[in-house]
C-alpha positions as CSV (number, residue, x, y, z in Angstrom):
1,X,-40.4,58.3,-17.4
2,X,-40.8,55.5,-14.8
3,X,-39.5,52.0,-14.8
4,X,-42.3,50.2,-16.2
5,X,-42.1,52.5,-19.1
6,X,-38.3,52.1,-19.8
7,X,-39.0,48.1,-19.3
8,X,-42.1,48.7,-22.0
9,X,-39.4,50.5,-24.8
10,X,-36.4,48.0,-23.8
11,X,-38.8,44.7,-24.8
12,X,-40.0,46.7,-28.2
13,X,-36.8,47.3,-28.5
14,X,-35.7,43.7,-28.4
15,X,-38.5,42.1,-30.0
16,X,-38.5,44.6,-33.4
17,X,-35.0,45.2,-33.7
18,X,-33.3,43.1,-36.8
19,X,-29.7,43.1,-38.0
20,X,-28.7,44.4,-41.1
21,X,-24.3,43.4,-42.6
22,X,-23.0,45.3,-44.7
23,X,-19.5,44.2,-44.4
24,X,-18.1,42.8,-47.4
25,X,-15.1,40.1,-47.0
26,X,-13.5,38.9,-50.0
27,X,-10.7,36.5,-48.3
28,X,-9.3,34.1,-51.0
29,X,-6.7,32.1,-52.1
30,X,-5.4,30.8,-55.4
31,X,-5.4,27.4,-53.8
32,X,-5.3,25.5,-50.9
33,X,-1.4,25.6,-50.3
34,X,-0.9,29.0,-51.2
35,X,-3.7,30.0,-48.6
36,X,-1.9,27.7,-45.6
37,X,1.5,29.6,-46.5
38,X,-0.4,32.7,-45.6
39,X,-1.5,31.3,-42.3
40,X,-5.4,31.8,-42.5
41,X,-8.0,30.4,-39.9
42,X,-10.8,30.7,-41.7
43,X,-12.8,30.0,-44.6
44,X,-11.5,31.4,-48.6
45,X,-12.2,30.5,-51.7
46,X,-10.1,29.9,-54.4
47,X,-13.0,29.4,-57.1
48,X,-15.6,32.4,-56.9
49,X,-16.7,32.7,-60.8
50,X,-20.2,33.1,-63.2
51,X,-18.9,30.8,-66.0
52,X,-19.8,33.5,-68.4
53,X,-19.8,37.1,-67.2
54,X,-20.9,38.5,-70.6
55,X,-24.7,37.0,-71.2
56,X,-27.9,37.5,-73.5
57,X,-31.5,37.7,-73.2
58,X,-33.0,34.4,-71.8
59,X,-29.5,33.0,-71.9
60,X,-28.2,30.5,-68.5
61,X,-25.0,30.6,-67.2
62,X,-23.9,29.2,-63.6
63,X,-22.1,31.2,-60.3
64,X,-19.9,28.9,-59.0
65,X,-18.1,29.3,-55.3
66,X,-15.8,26.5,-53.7
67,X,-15.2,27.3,-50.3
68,X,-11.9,26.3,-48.3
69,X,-11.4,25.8,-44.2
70,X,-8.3,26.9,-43.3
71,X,-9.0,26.9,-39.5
72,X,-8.4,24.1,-37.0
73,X,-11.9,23.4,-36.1
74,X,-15.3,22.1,-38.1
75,X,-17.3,24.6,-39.6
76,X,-20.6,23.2,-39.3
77,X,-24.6,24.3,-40.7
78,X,-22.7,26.1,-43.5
79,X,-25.7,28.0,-45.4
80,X,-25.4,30.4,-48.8
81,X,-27.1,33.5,-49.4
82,X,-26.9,35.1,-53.1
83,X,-27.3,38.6,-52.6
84,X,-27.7,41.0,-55.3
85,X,-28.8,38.7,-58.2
86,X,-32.0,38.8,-58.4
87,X,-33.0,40.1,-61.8
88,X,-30.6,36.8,-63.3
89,X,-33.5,34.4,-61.5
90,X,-30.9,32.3,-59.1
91,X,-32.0,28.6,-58.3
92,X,-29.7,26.2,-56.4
93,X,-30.8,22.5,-56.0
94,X,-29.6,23.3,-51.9
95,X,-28.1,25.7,-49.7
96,X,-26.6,24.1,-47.0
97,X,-24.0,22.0,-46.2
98,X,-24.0,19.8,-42.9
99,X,-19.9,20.6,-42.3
100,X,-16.7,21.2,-43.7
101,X,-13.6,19.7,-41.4
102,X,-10.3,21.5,-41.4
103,X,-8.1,21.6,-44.7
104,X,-11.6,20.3,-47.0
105,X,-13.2,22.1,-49.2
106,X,-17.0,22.0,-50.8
107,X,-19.1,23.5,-53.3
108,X,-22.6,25.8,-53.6
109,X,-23.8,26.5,-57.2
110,X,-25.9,28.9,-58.5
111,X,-27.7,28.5,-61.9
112,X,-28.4,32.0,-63.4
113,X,-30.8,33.1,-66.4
114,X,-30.8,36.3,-67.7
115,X,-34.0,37.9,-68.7
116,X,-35.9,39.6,-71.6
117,X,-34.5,42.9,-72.1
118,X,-35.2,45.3,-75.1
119,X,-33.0,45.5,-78.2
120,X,-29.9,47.7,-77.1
121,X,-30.8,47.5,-73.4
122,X,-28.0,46.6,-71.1
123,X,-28.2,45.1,-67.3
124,X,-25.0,45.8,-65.3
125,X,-25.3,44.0,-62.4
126,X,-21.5,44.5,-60.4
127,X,-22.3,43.6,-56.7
128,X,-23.5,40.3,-56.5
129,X,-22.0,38.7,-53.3
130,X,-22.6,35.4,-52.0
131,X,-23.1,35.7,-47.6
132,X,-22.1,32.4,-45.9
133,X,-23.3,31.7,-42.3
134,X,-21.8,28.9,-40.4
135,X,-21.8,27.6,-36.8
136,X,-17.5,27.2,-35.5
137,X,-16.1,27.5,-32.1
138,X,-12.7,28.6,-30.1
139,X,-10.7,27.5,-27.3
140,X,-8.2,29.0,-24.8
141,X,-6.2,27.4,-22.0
142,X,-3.9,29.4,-20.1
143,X,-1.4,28.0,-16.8
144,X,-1.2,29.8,-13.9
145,X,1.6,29.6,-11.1
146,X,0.6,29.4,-7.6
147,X,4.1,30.5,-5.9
148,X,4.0,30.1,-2.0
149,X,4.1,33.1,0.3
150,X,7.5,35.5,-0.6
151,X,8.4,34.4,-4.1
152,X,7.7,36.9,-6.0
153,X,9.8,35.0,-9.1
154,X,8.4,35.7,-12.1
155,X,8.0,32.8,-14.8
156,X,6.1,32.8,-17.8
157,X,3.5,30.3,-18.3
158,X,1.7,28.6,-21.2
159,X,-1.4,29.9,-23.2
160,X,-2.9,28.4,-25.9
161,X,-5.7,29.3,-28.5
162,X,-7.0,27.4,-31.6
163,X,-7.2,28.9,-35.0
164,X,-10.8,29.9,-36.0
165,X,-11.9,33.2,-37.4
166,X,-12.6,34.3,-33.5
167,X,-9.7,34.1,-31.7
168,X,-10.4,33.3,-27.7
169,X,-7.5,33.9,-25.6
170,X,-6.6,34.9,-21.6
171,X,-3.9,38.0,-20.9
172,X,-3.1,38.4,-17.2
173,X,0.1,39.9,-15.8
174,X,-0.8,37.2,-13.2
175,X,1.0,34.2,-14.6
176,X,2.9,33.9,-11.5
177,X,0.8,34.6,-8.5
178,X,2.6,35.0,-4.9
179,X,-0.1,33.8,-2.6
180,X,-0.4,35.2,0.8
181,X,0.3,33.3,3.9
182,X,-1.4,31.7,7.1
183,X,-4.5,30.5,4.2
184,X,-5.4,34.2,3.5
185,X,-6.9,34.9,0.2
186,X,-4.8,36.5,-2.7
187,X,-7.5,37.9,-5.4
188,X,-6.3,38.3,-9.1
189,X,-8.1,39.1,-12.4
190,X,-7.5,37.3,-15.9
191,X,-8.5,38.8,-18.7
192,X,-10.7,36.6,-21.2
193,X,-10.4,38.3,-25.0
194,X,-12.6,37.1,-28.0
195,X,-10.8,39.0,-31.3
196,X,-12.8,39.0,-34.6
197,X,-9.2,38.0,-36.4
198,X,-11.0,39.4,-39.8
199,X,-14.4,41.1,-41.5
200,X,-16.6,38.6,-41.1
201,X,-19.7,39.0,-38.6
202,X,-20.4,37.2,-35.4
203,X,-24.3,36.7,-35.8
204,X,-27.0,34.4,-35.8
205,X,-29.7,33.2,-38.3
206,X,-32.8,34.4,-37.1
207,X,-31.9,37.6,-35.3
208,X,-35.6,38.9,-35.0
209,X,-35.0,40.3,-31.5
210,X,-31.7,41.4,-31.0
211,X,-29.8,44.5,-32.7
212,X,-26.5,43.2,-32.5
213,X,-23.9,40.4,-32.4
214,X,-23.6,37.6,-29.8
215,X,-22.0,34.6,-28.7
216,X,-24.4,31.7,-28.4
217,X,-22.4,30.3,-25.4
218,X,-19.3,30.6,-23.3
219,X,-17.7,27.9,-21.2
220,X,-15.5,28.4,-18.2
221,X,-13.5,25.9,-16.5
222,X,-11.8,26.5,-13.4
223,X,-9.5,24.4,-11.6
224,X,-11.1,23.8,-8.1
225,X,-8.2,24.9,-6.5
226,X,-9.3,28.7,-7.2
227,X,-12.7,30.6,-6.3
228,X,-14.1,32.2,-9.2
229,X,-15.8,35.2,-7.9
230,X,-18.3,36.2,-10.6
231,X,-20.5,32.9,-10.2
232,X,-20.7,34.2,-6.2
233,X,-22.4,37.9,-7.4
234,X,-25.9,38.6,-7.0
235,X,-28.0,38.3,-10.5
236,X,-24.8,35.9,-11.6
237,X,-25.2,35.1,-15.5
238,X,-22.8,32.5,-14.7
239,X,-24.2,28.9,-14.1
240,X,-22.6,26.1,-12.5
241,X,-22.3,22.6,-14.5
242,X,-23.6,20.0,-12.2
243,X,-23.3,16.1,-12.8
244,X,-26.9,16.0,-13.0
245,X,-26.7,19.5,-15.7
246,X,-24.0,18.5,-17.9
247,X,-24.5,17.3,-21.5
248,X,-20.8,16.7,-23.0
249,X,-22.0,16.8,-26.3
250,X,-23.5,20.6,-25.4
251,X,-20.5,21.5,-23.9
252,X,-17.8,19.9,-24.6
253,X,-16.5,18.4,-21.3
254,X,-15.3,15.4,-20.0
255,X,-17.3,13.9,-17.0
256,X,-13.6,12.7,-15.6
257,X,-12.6,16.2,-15.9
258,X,-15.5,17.3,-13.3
259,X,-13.3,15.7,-10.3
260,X,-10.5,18.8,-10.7
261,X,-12.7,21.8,-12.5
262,X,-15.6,23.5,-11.8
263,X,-17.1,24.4,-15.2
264,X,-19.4,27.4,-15.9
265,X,-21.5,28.3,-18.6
266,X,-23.3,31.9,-20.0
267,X,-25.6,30.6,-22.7
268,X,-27.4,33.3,-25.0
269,X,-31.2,32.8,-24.9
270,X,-34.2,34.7,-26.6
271,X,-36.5,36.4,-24.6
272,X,-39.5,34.0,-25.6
273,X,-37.4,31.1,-23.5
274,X,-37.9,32.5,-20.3
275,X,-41.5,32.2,-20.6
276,X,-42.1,29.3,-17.8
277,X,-39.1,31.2,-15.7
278,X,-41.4,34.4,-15.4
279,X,-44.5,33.7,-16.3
280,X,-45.6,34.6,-19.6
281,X,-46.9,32.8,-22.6
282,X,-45.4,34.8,-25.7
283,X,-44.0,38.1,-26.5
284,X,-47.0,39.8,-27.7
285,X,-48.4,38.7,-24.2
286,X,-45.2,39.7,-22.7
287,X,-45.8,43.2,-24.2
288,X,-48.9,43.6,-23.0
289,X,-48.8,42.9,-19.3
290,X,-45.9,44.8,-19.6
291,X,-47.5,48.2,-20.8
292,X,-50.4,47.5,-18.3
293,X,-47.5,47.5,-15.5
294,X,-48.9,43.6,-14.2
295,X,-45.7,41.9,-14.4
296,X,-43.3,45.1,-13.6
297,X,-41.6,43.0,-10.6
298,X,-41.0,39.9,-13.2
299,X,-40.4,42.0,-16.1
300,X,-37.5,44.4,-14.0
301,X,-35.7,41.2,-12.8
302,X,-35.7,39.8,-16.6
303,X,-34.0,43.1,-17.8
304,X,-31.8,42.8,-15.0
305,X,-30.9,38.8,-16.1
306,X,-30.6,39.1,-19.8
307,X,-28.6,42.9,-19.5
308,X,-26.3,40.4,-17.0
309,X,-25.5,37.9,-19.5
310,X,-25.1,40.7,-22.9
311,X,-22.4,41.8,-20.9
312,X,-20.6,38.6,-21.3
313,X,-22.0,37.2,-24.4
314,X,-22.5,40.6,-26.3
315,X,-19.7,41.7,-28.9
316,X,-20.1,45.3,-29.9
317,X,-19.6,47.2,-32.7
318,X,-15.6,46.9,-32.3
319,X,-14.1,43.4,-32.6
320,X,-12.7,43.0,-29.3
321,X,-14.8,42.0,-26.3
322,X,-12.7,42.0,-23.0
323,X,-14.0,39.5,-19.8
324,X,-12.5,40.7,-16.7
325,X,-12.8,37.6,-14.2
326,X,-12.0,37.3,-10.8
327,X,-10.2,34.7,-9.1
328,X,-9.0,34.3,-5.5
329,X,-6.3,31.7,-4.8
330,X,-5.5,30.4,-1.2
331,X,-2.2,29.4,0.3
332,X,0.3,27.2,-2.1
333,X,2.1,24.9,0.2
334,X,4.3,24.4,-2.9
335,X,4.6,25.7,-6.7
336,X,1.2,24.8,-8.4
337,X,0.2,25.3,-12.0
338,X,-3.2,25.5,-13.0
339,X,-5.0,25.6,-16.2
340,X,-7.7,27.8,-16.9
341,X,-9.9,26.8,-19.5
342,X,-12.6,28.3,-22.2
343,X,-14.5,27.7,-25.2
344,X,-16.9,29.7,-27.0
345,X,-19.5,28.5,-29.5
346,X,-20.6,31.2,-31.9
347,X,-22.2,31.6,-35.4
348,X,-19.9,33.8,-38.2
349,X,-20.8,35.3,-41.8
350,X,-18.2,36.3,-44.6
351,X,-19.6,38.1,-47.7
352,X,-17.7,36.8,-50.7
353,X,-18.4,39.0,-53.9
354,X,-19.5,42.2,-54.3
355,X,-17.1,45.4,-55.4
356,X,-17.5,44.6,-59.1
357,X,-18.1,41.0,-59.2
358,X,-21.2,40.5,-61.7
359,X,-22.3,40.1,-65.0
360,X,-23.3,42.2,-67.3
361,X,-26.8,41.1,-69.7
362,X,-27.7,42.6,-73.2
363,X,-31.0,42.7,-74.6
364,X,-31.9,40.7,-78.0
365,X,-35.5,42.1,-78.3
């Protein structure tokens, strides 16, 4: 099979792929203190419940689920998804919910009406789940040591990472780094770990293209004192924040801060955004000069760009992705401590429900 073939199956791939959950999460709490005692980071209920469980032909009841942040950041774009409740003809006067800040709490309900079964007929419905989506982030900072040439002293240093249901943290045996003298280069490698601290999904609304689970962007700030070698490679997915590029409210940084870090950025985008880049108008377009080998030159260096950045972005079926960064630090005149920085922002879904949660309907004729 040549190239332009295995370029041909990767875009069908991408463009009718979908993403099916079927992880259930049922985190909850009685109530709000009980759940901070238990030291949580993301969201619970402590009020998932159809007012009456036991219902009759015709007959409303309503599906009622308060749900709690128990992280340190906002969860924003919250939307609600009743799964499995069809047949009880589910209206809700809104879905969505613009935020809920850390420690608050907020509502979705459900009005449910049974319908017209036979006399002696019985519905058991005992998996209705309620899927949330909602748009959070994480942050990490971790302190290096820049030691000067022959101390090989180790100290620990600080690390930091907020509570949110992704936790985003560095690990380096590096936290003291003996730098090499006469201004030679001394290379190291941090570790950058996102952890999916429970059974909720990483995911995204519309997920038409993609088979899998991403992060829509990752952040990188370095202090200028280091070089950070990935943004040197070839085919680089890592892009460089410029005064002229950046957009604090995107990314959250400071302009002051731009004086002492370089910041870097991987930022997931669909394949139909990189039309102007290489030259197409859409994807069924894309497709086509594709399998007609007219764009095999564009379409190679495409693969090679998005495969570049799924390496970073891209969390697999497991729940830990693992960042291996490299850093090369010149000669320390004097004991230096530097903080490396990151933020992700990412999209997460939590099925509340299901495993016998339901309601059971008897016909009346």
């Amino acid at each position: 099979m040549n190239k332009i073939l295995y370029s041909f199956f990767f875009l069908l791939i991408i463009i009718a792929s979908g993403c099916t959950q079927t992880t259930t999460q049922r985190q909850s709490a009685n109530d709000l203190e009980t759940a901070q005692i238990l030291n949580l980071s993301i969201m619970v209920t402590d009020n998932l419940a159809i007012r009456r469980s036991t219902i009759f032909s015709g007959e409303m009841t309503k599906l009622t689920l308060n749900l709690i942040n128990l992280a340190e950041v906002y969860f924003n774009n919250i939307r609600a998804v009743l799964i499995n409740a069809d047949d009880l003809n589910p209206t809700i006067d809104y879905d969505y919910i613009e935020f809920i800040q850390p420690n608050r709490s907020n509502t979705f309900e459900w009005e449910l009406t049974a319908p017209r079964l036979g006399v002696g007929e019985v519905l058991v419905l005992n998996d209705i789940k309620v899927r949330t989506y909602y748009e959070t982030y994480s942050t990490a900072l971790k302190t290096i040591l820049l030691k000067t040439p022959g101390d090989r002293t180790y100290v620990s240093t600080y690390s930091e990472s907020s509570k949110s249901p992704i936790k985003l943290y560095f690990d380096t045996s590096y936290e003291s780094v003996t730098t090499l003298p006469n201004n030679q280069t001394k290379n190291f490698t941090v570790n950058l770990v996102l952890y999916n601290e429970y059974t909720g999904i990483v995911d995204y609304y519309d997920n038409s293209y993609y088979s899998d689970n991403y992060i829509k962007s990752l952040v990188l700030g370095v202090p200028k004192e280091l070089i950070f070698y990935d943004a040197l490679d070839s085919n680089s997915p890592w892009i460089k924040v410029t005064s002229e590029t950046l957009n604090p409210e995107r990314f959250d940084i400071q302009p002051g801060s731009m004086d002492f870090y370089d910041y870097y950025y991987v930022e997931f985008k669909k394949i139909e955004n990189y039309g102007n880049e290489y030259g197409f108008n859409d994807l069924c377009g894309l497709l086509l000069e594709t399998q007609q080998g007219s764009t095999s030159a564009n379409i190679n260096s495409l693969i090679d760009q998005t495969t570049m950045q799924k390496r970073v972005l891209w969390m697999t079926k497991g729940f830990t992705k693992i960042n291996v960064l490299r850093f090369g630090a010149r000669t320390a005149e004097y004991d230096t401590e530097l903080n490396l920085q990151a933020r992700i922002d990412y999209s997460y879904s939590q099925d509340f429900g299901g495993n016998g949660f339901g309601a059971v309907v008897y016909g009346t004729g």
